[in-house]
ZALO-612078 format. One record per residue: residue in three letters; residue number from 1; x, y negated, z of N, C-alpha, C in turn. Coordinates in nm, 3 decimals, padded with zeros to 5 digits. Atoms other than C-alpha are relative to their C-alpha. Layout:
% residues N
atom rest ALA | nr NUM | nc1 X | nc2 Y | nc3 Z | cac1 X | cac2 Y | cac3 Z | cc1 X | cc2 Y | cc3 Z
...
***
This chain:
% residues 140
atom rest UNK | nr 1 | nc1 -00.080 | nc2 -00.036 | nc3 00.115 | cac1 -07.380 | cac2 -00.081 | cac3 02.111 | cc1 00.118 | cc2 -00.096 | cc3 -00.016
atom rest UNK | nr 2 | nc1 -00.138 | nc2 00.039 | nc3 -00.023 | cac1 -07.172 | cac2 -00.372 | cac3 02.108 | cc1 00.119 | cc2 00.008 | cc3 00.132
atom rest UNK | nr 3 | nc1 -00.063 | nc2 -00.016 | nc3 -00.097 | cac1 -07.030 | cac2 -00.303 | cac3 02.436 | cc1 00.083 | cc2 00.125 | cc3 -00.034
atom rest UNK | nr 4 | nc1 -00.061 | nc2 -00.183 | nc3 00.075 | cac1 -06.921 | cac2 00.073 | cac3 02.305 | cc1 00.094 | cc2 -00.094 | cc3 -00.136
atom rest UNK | nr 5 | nc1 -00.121 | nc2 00.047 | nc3 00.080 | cac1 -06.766 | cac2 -00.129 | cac3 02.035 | cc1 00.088 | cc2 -00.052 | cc3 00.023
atom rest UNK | nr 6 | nc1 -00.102 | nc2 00.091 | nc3 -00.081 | cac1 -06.590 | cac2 -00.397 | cac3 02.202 | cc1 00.102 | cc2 00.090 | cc3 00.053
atom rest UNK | nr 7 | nc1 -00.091 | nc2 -00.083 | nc3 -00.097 | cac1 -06.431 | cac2 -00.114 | cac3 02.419 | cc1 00.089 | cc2 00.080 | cc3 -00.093
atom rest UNK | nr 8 | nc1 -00.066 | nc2 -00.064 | nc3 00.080 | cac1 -06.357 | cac2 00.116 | cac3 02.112 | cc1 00.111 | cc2 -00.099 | cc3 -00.034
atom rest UNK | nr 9 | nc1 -00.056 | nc2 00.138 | nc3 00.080 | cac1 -06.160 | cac2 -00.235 | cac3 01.954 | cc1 00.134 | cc2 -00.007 | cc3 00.078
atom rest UNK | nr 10 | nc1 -00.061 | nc2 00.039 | nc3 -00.069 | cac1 -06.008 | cac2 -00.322 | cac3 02.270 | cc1 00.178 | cc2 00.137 | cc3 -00.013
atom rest UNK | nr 11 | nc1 -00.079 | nc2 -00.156 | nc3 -00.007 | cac1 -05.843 | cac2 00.071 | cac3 02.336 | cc1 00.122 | cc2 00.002 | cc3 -00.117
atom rest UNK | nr 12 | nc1 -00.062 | nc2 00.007 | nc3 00.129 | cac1 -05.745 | cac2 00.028 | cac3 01.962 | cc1 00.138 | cc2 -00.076 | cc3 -00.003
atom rest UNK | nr 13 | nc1 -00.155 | nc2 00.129 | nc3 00.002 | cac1 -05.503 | cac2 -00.281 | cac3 02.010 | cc1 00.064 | cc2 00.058 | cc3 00.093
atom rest UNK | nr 14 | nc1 -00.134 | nc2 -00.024 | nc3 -00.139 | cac1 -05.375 | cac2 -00.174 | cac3 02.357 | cc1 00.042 | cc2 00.145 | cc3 -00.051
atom rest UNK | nr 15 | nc1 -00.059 | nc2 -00.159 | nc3 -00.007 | cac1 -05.312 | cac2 00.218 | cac3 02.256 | cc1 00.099 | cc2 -00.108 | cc3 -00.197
atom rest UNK | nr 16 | nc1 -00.094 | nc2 00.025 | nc3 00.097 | cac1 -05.139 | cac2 00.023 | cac3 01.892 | cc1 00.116 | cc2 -00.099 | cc3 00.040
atom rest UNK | nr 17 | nc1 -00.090 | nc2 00.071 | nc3 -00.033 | cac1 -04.950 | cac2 -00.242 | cac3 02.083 | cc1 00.134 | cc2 00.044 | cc3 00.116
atom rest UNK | nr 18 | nc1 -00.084 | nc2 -00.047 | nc3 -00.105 | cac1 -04.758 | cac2 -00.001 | cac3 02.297 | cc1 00.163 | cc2 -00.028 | cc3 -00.014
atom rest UNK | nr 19 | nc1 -00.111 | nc2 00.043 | nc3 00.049 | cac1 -04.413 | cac2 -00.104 | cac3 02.359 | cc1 00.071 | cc2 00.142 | cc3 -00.006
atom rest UNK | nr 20 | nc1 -00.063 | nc2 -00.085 | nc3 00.073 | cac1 -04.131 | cac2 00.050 | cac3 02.193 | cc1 00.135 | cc2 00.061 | cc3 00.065
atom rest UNK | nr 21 | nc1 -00.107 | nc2 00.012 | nc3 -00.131 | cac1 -03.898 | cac2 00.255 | cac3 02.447 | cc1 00.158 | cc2 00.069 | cc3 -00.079
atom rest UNK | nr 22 | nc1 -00.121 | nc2 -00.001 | nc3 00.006 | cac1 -03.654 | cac2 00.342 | cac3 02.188 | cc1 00.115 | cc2 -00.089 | cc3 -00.029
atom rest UNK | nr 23 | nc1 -00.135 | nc2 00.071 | nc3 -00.022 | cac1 -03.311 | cac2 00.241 | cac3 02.226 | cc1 00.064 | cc2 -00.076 | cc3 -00.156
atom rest UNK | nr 24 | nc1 -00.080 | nc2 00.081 | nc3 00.097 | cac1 -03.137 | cac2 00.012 | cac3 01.973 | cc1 00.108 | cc2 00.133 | cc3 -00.077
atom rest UNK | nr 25 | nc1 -00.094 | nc2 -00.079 | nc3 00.059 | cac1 -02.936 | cac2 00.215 | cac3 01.753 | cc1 00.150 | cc2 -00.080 | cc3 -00.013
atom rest UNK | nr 26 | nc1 -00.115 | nc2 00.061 | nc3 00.008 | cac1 -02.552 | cac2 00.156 | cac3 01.760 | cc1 00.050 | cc2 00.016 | cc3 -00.115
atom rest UNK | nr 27 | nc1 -00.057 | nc2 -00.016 | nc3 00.105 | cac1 -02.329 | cac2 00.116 | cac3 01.475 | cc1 00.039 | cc2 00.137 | cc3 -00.070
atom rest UNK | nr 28 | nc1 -00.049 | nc2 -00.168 | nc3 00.080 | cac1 -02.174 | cac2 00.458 | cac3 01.483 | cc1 -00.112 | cc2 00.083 | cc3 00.032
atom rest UNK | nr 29 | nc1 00.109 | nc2 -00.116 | nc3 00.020 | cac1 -02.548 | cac2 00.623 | cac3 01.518 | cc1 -00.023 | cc2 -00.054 | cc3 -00.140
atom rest UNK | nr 30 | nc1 00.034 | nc2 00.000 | nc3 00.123 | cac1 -02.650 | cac2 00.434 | cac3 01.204 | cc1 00.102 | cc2 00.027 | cc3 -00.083
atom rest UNK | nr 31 | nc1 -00.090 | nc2 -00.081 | nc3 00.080 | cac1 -02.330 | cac2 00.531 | cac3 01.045 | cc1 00.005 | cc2 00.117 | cc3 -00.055
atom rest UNK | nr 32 | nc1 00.025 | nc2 -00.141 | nc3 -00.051 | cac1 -02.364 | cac2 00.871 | cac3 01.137 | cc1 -00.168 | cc2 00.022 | cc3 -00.069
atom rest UNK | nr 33 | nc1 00.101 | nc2 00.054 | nc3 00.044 | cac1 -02.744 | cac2 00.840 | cac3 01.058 | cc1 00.029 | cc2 00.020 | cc3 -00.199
atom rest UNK | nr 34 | nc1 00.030 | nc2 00.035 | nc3 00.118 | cac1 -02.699 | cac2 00.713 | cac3 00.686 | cc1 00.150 | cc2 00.159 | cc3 -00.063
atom rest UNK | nr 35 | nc1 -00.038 | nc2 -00.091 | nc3 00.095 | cac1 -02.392 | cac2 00.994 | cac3 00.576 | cc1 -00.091 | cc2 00.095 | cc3 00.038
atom rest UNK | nr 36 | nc1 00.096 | nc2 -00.128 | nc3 -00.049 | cac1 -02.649 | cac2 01.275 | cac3 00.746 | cc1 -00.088 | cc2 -00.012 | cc3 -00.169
atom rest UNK | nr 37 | nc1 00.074 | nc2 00.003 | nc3 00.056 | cac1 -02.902 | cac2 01.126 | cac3 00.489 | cc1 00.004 | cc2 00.010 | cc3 -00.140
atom rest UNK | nr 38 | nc1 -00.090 | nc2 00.014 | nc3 00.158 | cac1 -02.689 | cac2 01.047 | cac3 00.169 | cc1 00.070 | cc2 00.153 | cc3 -00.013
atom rest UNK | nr 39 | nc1 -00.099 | nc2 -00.087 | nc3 00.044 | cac1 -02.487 | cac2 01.359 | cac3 00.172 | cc1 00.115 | cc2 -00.029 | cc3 -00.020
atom rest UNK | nr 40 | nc1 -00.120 | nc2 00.054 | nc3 00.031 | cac1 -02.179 | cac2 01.149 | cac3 00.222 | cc1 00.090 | cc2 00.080 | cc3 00.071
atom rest UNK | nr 41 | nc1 -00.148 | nc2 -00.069 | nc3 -00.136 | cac1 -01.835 | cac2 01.330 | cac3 00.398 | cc1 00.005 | cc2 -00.086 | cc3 00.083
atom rest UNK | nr 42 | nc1 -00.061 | nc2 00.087 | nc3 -00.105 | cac1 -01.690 | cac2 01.003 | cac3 00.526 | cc1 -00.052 | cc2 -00.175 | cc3 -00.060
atom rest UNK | nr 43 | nc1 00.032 | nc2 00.158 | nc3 00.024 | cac1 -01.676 | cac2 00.673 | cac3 00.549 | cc1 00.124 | cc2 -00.100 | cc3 00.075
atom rest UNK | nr 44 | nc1 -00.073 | nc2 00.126 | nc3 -00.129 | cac1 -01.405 | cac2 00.380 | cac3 00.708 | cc1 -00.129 | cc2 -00.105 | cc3 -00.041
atom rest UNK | nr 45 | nc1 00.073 | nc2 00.156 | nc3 -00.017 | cac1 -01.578 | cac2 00.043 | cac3 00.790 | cc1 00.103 | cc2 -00.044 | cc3 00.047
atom rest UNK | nr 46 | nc1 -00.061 | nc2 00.137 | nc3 -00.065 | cac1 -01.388 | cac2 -00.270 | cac3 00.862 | cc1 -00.137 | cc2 -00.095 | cc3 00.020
atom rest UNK | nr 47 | nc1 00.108 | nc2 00.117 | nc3 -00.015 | cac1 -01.583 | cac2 -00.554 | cac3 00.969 | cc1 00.130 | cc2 -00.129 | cc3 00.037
atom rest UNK | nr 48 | nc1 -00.131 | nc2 00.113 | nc3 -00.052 | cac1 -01.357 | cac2 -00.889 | cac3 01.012 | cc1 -00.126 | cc2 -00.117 | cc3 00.010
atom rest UNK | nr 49 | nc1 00.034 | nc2 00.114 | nc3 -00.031 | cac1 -01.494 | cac2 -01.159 | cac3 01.184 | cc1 00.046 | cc2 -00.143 | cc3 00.042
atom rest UNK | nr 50 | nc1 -00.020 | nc2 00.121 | nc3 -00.026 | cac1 -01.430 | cac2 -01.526 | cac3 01.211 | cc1 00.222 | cc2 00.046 | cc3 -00.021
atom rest UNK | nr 51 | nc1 -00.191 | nc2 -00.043 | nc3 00.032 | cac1 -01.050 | cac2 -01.374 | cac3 01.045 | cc1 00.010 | cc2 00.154 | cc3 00.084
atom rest UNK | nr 52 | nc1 -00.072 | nc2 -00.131 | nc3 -00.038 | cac1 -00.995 | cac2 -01.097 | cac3 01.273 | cc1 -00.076 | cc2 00.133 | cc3 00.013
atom rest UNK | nr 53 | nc1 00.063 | nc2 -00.104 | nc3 00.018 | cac1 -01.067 | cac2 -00.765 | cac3 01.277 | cc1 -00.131 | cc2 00.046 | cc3 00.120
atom rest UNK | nr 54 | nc1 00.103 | nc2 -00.037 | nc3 -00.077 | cac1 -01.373 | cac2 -00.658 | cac3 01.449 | cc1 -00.050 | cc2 00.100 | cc3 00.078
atom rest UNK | nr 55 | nc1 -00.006 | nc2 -00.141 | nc3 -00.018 | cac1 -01.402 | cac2 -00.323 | cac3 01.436 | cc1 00.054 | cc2 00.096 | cc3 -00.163
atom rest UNK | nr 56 | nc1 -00.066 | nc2 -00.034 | nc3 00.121 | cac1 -01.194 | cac2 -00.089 | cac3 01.239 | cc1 -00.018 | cc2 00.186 | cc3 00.038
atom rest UNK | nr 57 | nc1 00.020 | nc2 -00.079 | nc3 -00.052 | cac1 -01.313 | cac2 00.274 | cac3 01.224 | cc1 -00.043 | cc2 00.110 | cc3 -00.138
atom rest UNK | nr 58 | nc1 00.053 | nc2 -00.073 | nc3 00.083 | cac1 -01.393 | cac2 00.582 | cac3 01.036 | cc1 -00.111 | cc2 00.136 | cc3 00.057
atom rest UNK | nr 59 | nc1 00.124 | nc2 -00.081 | nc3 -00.065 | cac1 -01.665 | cac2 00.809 | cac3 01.013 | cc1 00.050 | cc2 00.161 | cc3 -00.091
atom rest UNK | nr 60 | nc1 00.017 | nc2 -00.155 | nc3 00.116 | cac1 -01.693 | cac2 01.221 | cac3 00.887 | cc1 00.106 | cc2 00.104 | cc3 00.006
atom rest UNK | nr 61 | nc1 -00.094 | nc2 -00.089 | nc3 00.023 | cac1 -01.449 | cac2 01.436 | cac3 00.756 | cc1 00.017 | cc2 -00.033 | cc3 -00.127
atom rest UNK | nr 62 | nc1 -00.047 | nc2 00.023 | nc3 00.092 | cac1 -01.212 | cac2 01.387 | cac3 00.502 | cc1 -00.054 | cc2 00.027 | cc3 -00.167
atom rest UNK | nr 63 | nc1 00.062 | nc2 -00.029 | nc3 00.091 | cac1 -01.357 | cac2 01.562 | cac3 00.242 | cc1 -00.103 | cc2 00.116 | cc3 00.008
atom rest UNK | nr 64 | nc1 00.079 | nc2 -00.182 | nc3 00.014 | cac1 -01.619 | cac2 01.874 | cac3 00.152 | cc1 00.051 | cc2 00.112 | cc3 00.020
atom rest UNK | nr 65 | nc1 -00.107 | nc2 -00.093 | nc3 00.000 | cac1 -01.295 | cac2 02.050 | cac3 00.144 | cc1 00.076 | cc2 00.033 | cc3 00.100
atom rest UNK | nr 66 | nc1 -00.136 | nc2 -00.012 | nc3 -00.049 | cac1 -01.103 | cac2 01.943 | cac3 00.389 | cc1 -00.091 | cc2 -00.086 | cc3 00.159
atom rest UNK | nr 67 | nc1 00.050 | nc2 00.028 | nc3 -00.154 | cac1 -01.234 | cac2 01.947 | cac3 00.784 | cc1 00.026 | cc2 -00.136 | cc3 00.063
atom rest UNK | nr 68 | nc1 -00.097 | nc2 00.142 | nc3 -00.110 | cac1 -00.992 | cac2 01.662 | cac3 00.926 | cc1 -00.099 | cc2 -00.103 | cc3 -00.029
atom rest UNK | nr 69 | nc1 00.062 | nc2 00.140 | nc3 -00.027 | cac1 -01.149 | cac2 01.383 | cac3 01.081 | cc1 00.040 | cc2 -00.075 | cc3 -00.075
atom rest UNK | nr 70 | nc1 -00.010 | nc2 00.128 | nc3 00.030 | cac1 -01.155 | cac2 01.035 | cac3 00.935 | cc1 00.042 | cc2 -00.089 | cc3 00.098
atom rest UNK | nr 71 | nc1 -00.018 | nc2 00.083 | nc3 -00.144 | cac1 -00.963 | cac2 00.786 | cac3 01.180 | cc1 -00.046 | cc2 -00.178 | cc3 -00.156
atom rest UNK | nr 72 | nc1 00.028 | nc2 00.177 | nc3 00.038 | cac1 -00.948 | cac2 00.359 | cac3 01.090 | cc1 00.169 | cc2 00.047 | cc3 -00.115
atom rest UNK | nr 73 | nc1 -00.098 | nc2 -00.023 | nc3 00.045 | cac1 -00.601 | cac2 00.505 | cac3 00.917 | cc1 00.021 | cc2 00.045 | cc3 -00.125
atom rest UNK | nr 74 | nc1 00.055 | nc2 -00.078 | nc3 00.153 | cac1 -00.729 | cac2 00.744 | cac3 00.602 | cc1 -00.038 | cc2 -00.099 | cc3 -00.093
atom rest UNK | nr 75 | nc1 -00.018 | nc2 00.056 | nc3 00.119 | cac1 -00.661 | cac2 00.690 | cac3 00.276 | cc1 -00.110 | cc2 00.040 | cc3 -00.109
atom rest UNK | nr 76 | nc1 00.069 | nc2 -00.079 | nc3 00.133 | cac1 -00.933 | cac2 00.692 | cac3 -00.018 | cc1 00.005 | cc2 -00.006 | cc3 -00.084
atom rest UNK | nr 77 | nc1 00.009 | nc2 00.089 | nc3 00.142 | cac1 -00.903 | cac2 00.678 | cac3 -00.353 | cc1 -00.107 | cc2 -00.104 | cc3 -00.054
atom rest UNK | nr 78 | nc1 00.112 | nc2 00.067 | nc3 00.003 | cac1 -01.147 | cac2 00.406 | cac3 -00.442 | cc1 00.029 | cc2 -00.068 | cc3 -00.161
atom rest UNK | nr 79 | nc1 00.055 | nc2 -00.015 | nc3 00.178 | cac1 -01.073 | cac2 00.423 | cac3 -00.878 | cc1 -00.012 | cc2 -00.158 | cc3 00.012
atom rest UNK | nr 80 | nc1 -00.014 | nc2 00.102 | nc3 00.054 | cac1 -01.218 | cac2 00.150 | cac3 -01.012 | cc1 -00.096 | cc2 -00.071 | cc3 00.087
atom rest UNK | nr 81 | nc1 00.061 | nc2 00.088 | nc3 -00.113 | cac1 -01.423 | cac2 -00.003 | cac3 -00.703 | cc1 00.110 | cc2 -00.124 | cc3 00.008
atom rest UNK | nr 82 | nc1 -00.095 | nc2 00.081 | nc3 -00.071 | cac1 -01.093 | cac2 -00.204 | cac3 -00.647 | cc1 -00.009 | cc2 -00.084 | cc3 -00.098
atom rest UNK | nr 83 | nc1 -00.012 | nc2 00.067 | nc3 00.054 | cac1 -01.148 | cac2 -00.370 | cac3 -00.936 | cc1 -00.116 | cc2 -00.144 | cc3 -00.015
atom rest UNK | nr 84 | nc1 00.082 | nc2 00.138 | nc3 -00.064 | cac1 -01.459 | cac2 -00.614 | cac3 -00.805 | cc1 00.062 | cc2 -00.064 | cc3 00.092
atom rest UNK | nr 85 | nc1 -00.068 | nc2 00.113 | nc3 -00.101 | cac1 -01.293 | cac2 -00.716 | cac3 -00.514 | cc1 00.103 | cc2 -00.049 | cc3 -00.030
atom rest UNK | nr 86 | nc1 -00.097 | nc2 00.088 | nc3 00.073 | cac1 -00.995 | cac2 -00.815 | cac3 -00.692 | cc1 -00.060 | cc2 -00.096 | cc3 -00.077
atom rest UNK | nr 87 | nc1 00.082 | nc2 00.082 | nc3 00.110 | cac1 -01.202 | cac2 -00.995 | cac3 -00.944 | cc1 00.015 | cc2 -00.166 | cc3 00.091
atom rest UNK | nr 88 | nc1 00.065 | nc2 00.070 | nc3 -00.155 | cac1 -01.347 | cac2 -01.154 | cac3 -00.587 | cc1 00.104 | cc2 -00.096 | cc3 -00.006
atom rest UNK | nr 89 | nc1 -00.078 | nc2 00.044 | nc3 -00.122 | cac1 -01.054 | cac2 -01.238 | cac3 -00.425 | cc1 00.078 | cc2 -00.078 | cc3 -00.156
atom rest UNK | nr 90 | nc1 -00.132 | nc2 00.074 | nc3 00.127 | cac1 -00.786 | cac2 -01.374 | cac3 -00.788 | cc1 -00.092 | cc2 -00.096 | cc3 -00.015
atom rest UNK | nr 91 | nc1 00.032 | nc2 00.113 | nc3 00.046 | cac1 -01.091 | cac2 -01.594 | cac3 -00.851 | cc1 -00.027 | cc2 -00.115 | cc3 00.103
atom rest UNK | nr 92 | nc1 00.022 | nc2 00.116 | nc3 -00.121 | cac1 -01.131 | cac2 -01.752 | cac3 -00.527 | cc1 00.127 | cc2 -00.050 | cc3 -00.008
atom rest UNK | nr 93 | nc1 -00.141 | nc2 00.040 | nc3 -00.026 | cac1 -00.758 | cac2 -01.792 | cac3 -00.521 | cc1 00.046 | cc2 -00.125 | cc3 -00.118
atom rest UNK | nr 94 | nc1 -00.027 | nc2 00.079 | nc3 00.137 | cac1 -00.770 | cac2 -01.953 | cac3 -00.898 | cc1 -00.048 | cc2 -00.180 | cc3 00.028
atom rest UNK | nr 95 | nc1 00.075 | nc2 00.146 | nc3 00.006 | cac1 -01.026 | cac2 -02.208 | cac3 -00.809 | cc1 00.078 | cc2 -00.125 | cc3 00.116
atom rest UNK | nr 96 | nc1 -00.025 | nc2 00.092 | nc3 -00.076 | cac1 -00.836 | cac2 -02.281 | cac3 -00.487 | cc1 00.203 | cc2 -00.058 | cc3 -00.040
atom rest UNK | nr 97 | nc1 -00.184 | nc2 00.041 | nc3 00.038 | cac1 -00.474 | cac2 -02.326 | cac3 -00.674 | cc1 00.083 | cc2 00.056 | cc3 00.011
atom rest UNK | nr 98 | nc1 -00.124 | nc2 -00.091 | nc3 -00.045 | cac1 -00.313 | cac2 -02.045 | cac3 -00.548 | cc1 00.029 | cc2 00.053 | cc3 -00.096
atom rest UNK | nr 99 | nc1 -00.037 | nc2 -00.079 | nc3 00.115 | cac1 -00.305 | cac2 -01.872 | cac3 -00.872 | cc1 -00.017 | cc2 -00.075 | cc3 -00.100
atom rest UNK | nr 100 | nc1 00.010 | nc2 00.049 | nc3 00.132 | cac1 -00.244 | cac2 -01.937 | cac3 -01.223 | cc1 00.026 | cc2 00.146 | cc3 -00.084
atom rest UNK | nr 101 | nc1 -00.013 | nc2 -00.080 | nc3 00.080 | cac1 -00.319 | cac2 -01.704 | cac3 -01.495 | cc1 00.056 | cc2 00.025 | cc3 -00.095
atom rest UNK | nr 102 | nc1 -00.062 | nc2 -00.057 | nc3 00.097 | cac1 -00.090 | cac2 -01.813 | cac3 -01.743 | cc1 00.131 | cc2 -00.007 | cc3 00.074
atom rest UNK | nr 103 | nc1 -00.126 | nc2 -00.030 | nc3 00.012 | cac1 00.200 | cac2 -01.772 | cac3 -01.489 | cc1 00.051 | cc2 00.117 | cc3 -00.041
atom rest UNK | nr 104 | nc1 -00.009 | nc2 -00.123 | nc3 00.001 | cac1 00.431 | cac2 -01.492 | cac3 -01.528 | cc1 -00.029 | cc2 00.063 | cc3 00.126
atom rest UNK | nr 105 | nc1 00.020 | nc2 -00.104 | nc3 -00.202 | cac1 00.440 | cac2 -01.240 | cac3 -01.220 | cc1 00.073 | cc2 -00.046 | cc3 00.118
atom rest UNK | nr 106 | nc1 -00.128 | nc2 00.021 | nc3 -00.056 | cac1 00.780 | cac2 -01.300 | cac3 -01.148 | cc1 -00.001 | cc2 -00.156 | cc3 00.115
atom rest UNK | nr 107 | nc1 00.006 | nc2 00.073 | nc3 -00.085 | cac1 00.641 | cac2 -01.644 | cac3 -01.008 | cc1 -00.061 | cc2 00.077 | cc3 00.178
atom rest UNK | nr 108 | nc1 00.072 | nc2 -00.023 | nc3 -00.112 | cac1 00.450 | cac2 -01.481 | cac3 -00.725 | cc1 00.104 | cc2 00.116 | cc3 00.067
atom rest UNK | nr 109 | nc1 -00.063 | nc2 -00.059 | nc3 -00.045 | cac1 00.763 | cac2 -01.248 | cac3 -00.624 | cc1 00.060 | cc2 -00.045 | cc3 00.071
atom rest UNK | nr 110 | nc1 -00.123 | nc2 00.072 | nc3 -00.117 | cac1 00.982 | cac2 -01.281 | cac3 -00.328 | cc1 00.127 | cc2 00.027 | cc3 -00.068
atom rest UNK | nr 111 | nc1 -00.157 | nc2 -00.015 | nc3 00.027 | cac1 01.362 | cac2 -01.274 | cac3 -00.377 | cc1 00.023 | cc2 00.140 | cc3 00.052
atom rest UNK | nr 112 | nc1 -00.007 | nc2 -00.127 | nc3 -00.039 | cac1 01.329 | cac2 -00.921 | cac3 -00.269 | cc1 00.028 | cc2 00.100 | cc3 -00.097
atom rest UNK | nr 113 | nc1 -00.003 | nc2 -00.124 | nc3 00.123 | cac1 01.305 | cac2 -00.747 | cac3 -00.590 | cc1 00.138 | cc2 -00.055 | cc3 -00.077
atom rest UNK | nr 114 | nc1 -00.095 | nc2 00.003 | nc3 00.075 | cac1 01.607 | cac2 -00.714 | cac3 -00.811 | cc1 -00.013 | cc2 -00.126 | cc3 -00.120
atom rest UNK | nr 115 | nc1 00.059 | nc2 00.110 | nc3 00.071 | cac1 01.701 | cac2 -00.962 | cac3 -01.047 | cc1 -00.011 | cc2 00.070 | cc3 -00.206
atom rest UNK | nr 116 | nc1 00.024 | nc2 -00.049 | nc3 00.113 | cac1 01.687 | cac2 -00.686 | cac3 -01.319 | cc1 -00.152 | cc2 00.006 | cc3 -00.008
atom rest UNK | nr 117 | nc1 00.110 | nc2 00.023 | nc3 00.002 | cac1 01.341 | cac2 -00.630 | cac3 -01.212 | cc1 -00.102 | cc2 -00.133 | cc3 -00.029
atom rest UNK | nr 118 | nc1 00.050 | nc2 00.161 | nc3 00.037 | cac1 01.284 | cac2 -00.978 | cac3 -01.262 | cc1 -00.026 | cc2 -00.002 | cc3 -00.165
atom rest UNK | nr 119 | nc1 -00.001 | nc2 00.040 | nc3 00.146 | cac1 01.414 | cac2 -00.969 | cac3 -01.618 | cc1 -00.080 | cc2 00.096 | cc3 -00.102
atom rest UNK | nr 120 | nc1 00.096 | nc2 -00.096 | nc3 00.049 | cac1 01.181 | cac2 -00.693 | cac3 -01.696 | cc1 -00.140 | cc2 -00.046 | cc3 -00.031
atom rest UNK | nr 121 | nc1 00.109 | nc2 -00.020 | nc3 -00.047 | cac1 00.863 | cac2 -00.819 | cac3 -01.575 | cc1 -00.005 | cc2 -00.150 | cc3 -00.044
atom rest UNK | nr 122 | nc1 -00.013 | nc2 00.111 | nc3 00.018 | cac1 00.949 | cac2 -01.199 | cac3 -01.652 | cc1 -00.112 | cc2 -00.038 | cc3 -00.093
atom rest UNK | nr 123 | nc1 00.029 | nc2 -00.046 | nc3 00.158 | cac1 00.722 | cac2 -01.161 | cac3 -02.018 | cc1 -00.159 | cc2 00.009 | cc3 00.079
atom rest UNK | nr 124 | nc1 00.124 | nc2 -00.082 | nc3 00.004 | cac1 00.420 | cac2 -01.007 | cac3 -01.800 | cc1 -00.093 | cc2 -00.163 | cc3 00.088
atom rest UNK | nr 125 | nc1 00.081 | nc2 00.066 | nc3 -00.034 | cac1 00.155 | cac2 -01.275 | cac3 -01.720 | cc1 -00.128 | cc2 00.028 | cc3 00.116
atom rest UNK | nr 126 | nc1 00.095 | nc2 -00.050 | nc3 -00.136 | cac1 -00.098 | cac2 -01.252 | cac3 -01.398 | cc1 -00.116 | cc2 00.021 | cc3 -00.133
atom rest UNK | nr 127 | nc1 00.171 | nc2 -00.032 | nc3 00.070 | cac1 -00.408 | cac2 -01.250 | cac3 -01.683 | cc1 00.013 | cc2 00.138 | cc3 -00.067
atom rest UNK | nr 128 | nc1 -00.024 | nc2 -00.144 | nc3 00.062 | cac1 -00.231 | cac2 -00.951 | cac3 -01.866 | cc1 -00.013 | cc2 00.074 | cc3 00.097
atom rest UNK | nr 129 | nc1 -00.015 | nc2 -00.085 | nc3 -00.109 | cac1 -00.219 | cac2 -00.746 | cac3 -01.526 | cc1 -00.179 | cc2 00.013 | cc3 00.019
atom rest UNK | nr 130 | nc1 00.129 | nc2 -00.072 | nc3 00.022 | cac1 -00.617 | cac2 -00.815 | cac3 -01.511 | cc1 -00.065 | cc2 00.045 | cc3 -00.092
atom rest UNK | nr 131 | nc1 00.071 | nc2 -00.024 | nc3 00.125 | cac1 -00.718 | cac2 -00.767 | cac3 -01.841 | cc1 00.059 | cc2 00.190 | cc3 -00.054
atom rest UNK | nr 132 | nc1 -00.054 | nc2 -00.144 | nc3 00.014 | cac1 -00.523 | cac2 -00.402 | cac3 -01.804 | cc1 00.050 | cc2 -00.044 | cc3 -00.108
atom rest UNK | nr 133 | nc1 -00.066 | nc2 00.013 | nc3 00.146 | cac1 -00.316 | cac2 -00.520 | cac3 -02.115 | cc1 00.153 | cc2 -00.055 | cc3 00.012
atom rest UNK | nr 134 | nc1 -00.150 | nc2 00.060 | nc3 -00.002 | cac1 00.051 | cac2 -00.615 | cac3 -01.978 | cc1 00.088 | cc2 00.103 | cc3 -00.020
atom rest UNK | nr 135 | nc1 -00.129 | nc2 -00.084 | nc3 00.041 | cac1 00.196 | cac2 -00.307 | cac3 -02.098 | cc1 00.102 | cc2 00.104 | cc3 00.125
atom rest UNK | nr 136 | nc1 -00.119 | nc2 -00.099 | nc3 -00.146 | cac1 00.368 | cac2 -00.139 | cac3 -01.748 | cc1 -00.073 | cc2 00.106 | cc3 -00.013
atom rest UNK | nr 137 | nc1 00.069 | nc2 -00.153 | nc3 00.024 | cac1 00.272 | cac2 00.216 | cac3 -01.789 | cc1 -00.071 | cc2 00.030 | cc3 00.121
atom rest UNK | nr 138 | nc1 00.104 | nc2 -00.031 | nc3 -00.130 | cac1 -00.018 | cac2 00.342 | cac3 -01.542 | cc1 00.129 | cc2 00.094 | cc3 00.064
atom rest UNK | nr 139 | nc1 -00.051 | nc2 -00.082 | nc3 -00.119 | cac1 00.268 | cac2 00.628 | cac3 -01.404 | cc1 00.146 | cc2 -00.061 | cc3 00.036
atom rest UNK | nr 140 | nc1 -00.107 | nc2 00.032 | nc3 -00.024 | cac1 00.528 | cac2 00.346 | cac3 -01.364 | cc1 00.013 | cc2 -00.025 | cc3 00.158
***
């Protein structure tokens, strides 16, 4: 009886330890993969590594509506998502000196813009621009 067991035991581990012959999944299968599952259209990815770009790519079709592929090029609206990574990025910039919140704007402009545009915008402060409260009309 223990011999019939031992053997049942043994069978057990070797038929559960079998190795595993599938393949690694690549980026654009799990891409591909996760909109299948979500019900997403599309998708871009960037990835930037050590600064440079890594891979820059899109996945799907544009919309539910609208067939056309997705390249690394397509545009999405992304609303008010843009407003964490800004958050992100003005406060890393604050802590490291690059920014100041009570300048005006007009500091962080090149000599490119007019100098009427200047005298417009002179008034508007970088903290008013995040706080949505500097007054430039959303369809300016």
């Amino acid at each position: 009886m223990k011999n019939i067991s031992f053997t049942i035991l043994t069978l057990l581990i070797i038929i559960s330890c079998k190795p595993k012959t599938e393949k690694p999944q690549t980026i654009d299968e799990k891409v591909q993969k996760a909109l299948i599952e979500n019900d997403i259209p599309s998708l871009s990815l960037g990835v930037v590594r050590n600064g440079k770009i890594d891979l820059l790519k899109g996945f799907g079709i544009k919309s539910r509506t609208d067939s056309s592929k997705v390249n690394k090029n397509s545009i999405f609206q992304i609303a008010s998502q843009s407003k964490m990574l800004t958050g992100i990025i003005v406060n890393n910039l604050i802590l490291e000196g690059k920014l100041n919140l009570e300048e005006p704007i007009t500091s962080y402009f090149t000599n490119e813009i007019s100098e009427n545009a200047k005298n417009l915008l002179k008034e508007i402060k970088l903290k008013y621009l995040l706080n949505h409260t500097s007054g430039i009309p959303s369809d300016a």
